[in-house]
C-alpha positions in Angstrom: -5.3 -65.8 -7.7 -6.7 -63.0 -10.1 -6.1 -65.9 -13.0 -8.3 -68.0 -11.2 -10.8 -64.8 -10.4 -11.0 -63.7 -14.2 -11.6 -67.3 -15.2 -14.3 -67.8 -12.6 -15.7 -64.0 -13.7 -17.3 -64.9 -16.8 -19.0 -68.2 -15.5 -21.2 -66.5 -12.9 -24.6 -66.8 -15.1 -23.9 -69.8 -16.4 -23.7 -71.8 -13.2 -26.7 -70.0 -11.8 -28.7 -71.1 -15.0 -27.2 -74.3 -14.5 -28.5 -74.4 -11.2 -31.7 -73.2 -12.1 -32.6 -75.3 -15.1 -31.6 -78.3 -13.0 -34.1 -77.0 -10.1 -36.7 -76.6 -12.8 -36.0 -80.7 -14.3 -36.6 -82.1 -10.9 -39.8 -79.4 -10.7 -40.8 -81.0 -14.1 -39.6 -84.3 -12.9 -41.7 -84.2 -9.5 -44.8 -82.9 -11.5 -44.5 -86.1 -14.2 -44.3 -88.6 -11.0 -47.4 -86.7 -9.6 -49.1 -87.1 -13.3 -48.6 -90.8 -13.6 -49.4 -91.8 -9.8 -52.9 -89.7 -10.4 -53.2 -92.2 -14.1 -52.4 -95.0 -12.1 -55.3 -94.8 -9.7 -57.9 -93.9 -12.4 -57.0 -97.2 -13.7 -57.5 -98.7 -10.2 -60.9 -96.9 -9.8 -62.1 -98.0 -13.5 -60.3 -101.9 -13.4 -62.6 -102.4 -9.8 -65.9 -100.8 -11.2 -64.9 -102.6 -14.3 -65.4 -106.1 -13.1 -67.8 -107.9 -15.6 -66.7 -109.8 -18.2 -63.1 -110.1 -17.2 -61.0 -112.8 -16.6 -60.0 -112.8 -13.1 -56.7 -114.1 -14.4 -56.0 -110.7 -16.4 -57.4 -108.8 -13.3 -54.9 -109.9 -11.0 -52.1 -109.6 -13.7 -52.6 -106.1 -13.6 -52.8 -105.4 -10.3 -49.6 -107.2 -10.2 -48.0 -104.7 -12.6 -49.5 -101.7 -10.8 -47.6 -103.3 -7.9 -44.7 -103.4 -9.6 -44.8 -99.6 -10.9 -45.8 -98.8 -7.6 -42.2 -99.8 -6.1 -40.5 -98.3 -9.2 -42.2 -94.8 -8.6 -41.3 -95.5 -4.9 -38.0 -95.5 -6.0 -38.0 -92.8 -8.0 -39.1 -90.6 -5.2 -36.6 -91.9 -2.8 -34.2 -90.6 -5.6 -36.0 -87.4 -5.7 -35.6 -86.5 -2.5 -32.2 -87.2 -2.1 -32.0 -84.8 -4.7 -33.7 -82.1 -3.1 -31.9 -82.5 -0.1 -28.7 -82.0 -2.1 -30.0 -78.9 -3.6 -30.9 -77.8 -0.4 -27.6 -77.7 1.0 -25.8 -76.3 -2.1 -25.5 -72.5 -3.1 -28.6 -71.0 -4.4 -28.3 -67.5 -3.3 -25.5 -65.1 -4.7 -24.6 -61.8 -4.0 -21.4 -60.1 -6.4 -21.0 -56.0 -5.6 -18.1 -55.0 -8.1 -15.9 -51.8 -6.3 -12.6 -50.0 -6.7 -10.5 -50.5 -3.7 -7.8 -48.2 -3.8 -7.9 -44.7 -5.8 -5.2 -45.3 -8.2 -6.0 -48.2 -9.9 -8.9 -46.9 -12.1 -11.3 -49.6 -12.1 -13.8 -51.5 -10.1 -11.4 -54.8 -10.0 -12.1 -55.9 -7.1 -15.3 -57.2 -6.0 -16.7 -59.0 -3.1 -18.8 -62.4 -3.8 -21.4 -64.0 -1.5 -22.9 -67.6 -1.5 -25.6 -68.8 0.0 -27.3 -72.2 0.4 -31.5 -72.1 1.4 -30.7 -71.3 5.1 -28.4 -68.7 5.0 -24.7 -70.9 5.2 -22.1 -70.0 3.2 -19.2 -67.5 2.3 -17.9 -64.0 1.2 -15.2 -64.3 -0.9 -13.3 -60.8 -1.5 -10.9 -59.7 -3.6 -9.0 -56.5 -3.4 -7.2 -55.6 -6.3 -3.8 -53.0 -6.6 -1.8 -52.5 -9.2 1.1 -54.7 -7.7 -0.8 -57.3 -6.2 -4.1 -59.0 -5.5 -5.2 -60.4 -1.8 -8.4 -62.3 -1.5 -9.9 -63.1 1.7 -12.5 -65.3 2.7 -15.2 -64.7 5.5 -17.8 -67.8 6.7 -21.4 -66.9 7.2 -23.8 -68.8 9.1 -27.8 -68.3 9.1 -27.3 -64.9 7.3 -24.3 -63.9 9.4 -20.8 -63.3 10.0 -18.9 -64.1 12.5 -16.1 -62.1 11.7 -16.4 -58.0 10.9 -17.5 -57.2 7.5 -16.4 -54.2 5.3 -19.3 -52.2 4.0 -18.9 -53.5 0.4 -19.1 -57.4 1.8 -22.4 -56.3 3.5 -23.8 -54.8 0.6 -22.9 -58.2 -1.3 -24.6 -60.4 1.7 -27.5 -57.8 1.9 -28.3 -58.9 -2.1 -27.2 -62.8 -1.5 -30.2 -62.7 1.0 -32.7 -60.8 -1.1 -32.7 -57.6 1.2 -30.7 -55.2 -1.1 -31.0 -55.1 -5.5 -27.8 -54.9 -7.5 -29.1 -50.9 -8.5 -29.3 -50.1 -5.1 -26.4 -51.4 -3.8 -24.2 -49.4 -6.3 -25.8 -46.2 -5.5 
């Protein structure tokens, strides 16, 4: 288990970056949909103000297209929000407070780690390290809560996982 911990440790920042540069492509993503449906009626607006000169042939051809765009950015929203539901319900709040958990081991090995999706669901996971042996435990947490009693270090790392508490604070 602590081979599994130390491999995990050094990830922490990347999978939150991950998480947030693929929060900021949909963002980007969202905001380029928005971009080309605003494009798309100018050309409606100019194409029926537009209407001398034009072969009505040609006219109708492109509102056929538009149609045809129209159901493809349909679909691409559909797609998008599936995708935001999906980040909805995964872990975007985190909460790591680093402590020593028994006197003579020296260190601040053991640490207690909360996630957190948008509503408050999620874990603790805690692990207490000793010189012989290493236990973690794992605690649910529903809408920002426990159900089960929680040492003061797992609080402290709920209290930052829900924004209530900074990392400087918490080890003061």
């Amino acid at each position: 288990m602590a081979a599994l911990t130390s491999l995990l440790a050094p990830y922490y920042i990347p999978i939150l970056l991950g998480l947030a540069g693929l929060q900021l492509l949909i963002i980007l993503f969202l905001w380029y949909n928005h971009a080309e449906v605003r494009r798309l009626e100018g050309r409606i607006k100019r194409l029926a103000e537009t209407g001398e000169g034009h072969d009505l042939t040609a006219v109708l051809a492109r509102f056929h297209d538009l149609g045809e765009i129209k159901k493809a950015l349909e679909q691409v929203q559909e797609k998008a929000a599936d995708l935001q539901v999906g980040l909805e319900k995964s872990f975007s709040r985190m909460g790591l407070f680093r402590f020593n958990a028994f006197p003579d081991t020296g260190s601040d090995l053991s640490f207690a780690l909360a996630l957190l999706n948008r509503e408050g669901h999620g874990f603790i996971l805690t692990s207490l390290y000793a010189r012989d042996e290493t236990r973690v435990f794992i605690k649910p947490v529903h809408g920002g809560r426990s159900t089960y009693r929680l040492s003061e270090e797992e609080e402290k790392a709920l209290a930052m996982a829900l924004g209530l508490l900074t990392p400087e604070k918490a080890a003061s």
